[in-house]
C-alpha positions in Angstrom: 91.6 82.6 82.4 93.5 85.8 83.0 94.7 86.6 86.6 92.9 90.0 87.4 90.1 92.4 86.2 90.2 96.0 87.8 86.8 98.0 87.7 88.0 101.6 88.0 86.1 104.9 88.4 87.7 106.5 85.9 90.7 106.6 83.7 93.3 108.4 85.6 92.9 105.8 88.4 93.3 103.1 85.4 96.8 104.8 84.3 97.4 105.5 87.8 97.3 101.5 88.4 98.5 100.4 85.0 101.7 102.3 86.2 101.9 100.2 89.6 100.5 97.0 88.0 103.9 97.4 85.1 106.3 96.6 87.9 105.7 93.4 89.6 108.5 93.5 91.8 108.5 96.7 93.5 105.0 95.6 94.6 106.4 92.4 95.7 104.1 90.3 93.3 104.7 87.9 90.1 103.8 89.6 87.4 100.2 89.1 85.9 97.9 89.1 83.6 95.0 92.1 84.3 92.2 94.0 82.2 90.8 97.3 82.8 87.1 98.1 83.0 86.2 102.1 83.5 82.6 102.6 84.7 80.7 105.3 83.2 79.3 106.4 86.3 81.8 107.6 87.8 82.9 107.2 91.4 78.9 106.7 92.1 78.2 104.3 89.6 81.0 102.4 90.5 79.8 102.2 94.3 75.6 101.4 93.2 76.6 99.1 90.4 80.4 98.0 90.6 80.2 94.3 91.9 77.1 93.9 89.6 79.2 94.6 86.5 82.2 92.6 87.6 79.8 89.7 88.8 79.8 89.5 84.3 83.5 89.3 84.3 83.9 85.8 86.6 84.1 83.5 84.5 87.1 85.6 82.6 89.4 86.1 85.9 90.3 84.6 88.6 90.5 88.0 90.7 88.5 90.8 90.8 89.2 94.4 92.2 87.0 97.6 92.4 88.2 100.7 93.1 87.4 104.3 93.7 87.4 107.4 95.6 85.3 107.9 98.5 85.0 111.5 97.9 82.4 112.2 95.0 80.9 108.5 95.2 77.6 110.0 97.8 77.7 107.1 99.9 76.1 107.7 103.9 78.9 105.6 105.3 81.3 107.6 107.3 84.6 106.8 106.2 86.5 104.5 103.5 87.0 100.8 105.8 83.0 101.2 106.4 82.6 101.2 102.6 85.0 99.2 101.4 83.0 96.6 103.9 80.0 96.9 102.3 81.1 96.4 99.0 83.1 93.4 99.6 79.9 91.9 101.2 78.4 92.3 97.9 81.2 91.2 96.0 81.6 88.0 98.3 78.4 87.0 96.6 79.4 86.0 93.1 83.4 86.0 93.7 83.9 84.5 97.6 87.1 85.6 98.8 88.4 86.4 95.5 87.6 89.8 94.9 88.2 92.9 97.1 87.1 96.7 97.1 89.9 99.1 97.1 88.2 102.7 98.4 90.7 106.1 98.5 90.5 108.5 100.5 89.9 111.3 100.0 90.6 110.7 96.2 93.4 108.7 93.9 95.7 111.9 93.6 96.5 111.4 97.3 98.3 108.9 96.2 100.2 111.1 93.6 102.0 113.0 96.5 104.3 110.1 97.9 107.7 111.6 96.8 108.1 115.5 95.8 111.0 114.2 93.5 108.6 111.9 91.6 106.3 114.7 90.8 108.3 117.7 90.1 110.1 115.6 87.7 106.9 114.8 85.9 104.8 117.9 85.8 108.4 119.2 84.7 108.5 122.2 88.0 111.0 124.6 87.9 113.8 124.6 89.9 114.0 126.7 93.2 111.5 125.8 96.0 109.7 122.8 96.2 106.4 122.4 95.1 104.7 121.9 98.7 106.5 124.9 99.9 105.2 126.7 97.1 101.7 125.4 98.1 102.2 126.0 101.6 102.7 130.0 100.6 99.3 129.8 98.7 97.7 128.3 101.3 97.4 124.6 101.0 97.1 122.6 103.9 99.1 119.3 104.5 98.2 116.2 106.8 100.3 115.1 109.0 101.8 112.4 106.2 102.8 115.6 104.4 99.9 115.4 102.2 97.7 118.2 100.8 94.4 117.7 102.3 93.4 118.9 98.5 95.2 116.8 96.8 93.6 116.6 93.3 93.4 120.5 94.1 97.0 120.9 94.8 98.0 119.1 91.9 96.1 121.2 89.2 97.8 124.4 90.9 101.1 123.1 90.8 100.7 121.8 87.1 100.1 125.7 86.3 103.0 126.6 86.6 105.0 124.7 83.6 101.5 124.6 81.5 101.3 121.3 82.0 97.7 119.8 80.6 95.9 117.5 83.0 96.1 113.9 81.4 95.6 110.6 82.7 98.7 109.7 81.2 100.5 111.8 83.9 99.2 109.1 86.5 100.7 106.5 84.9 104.4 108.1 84.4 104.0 108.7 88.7 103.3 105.5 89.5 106.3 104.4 87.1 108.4 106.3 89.5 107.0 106.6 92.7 108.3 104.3 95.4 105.6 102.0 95.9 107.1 99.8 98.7 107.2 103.2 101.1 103.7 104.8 100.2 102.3 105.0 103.4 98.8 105.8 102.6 96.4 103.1 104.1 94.1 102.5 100.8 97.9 102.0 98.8 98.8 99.7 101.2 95.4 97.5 101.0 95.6 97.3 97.4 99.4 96.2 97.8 98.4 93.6 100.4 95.8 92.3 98.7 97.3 91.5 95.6 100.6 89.6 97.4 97.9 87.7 99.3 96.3 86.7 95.6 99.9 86.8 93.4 103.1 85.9 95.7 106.4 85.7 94.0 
C-alpha cells in the first residue's frame, strides 16, 4: 500500500506538487511514496466528483489529498476554508480522518510568486528591474503578501518577455527551488501541515 494518492485539477498543479513532494526535507516530512490522478473536469469536476473518484483509490493508499483552485471550480461557498469544509465532509465518508482537501486561492500560480529569485531564474528574465516592478509599471496589482492579485495573469506577461512557452514543467522546476519552509500562503501552509501530521520524520 503506497503512502499518498493526490487528485489534482490539472497538470500544472501535478508538477507544481511533484516539485514539493521531491524534497522531503524542506517540507519537514519522510519521504513517500505518492501517485498522481488529474481529473478531466477540471477545477469543477474535481469539486462535484473528487472524493467520489478517490473513494476508488482506498484500498491502494493510505492517504488521500484533493486539490484545486477555488477560482474556476463554480462553487456558491464564499471563500476557500468554507469549501475545503465541505469536501472534507464528504471525503470523511470513505477515508475518516485520512484524507484532506487542499483548496487555493485564488489559483495554484499564487503559489508560483514566493521568491522573485526563484522565478526570474526559471522563466529565464532579463537582468535589470525585477519582474514585479516591471508588473507594477503595467499595472498589476499586488496584495499585501507582495502577490499579484492575478497571479496566473502576471505570470503569462512576465513569461513574454524571454519567449518563454507556458508548460507545466515550469511548475515543477519552481517548486524545486522555491523555499517551501517560508511560503506564507495559507492553502501552502495547510498542505504542508497536513502532510507532517500524516508523514513525520
Amino acid at each position: 500500500m503506497k503512502d499518498l494518492v493526490l487528485l489534482m485539477a490539472d497538470k500544472n498543479a501535478q508538477f507544481a506538487l511533484k516539485g514539493a513532494l521531491g524534497r522531503p526535507d524542506a517540507l519537514g516530512i519522510r519521504p513517500i511514496e505518492f501517485e498522481f490522478r488529474v481529473h478531466p473536469g477540471r477545477d469543477g469536476g474535481t469539486r462535484k466528483s473528487g472524493p467520489a473518484v478517490l473513494a476508488l483509490e482506498q484500498r491502494r493508499f493510505k492517504h488521500a489529498l484533493l486539490v484545486l483552485d477555488f477560482e474556476g471550480c463554480g462553487t456558491d461557498l464564499p471563500n476557500a476554508t468554507a469549501l475545503e469544509a465541505e469536501l472534507d465532509g464528504r471525503l470523511s465518508t470513505h477515508w475518516k480522518a485520512a484524507a484532506k482537501s487542499i483548496v487555493i486561492e485564488p489559483e495554484l500560480d499564487v503559489w508560483v510568486w514566493g521568491a522573485d529569485n526563484a522565478v526570474e531564474s526559471v522563466i529565464e528574465w532579463p537582468a535589470g528591474k525585477s519582474v514585479r516592478e516591471w508588473l507594477r509599471e503595467r499595472g498589476f496589482a499586488f496584495e499585501a503578501n507582495d502577490k499579484p492579485t492575478r497571479p496566473k495573469e502576471a505570470l503569462e506577461a512576465a513569461m513574454r518577455i524571454p519567449g518563454l512557452p507556458r508548460s507545466s514543467a515550469l511548475y515543477q522546476t519552481i517548486a524545486e527551488k522555491i523555499s517551501l519552509r517560508r511560503c506564507t500562503d495559507e492553502a501552502f501552509i495547510r498542505l504542508r501541515k497536513q502532510l507532517v501530521e500524516w508523514f513525520p520524520r
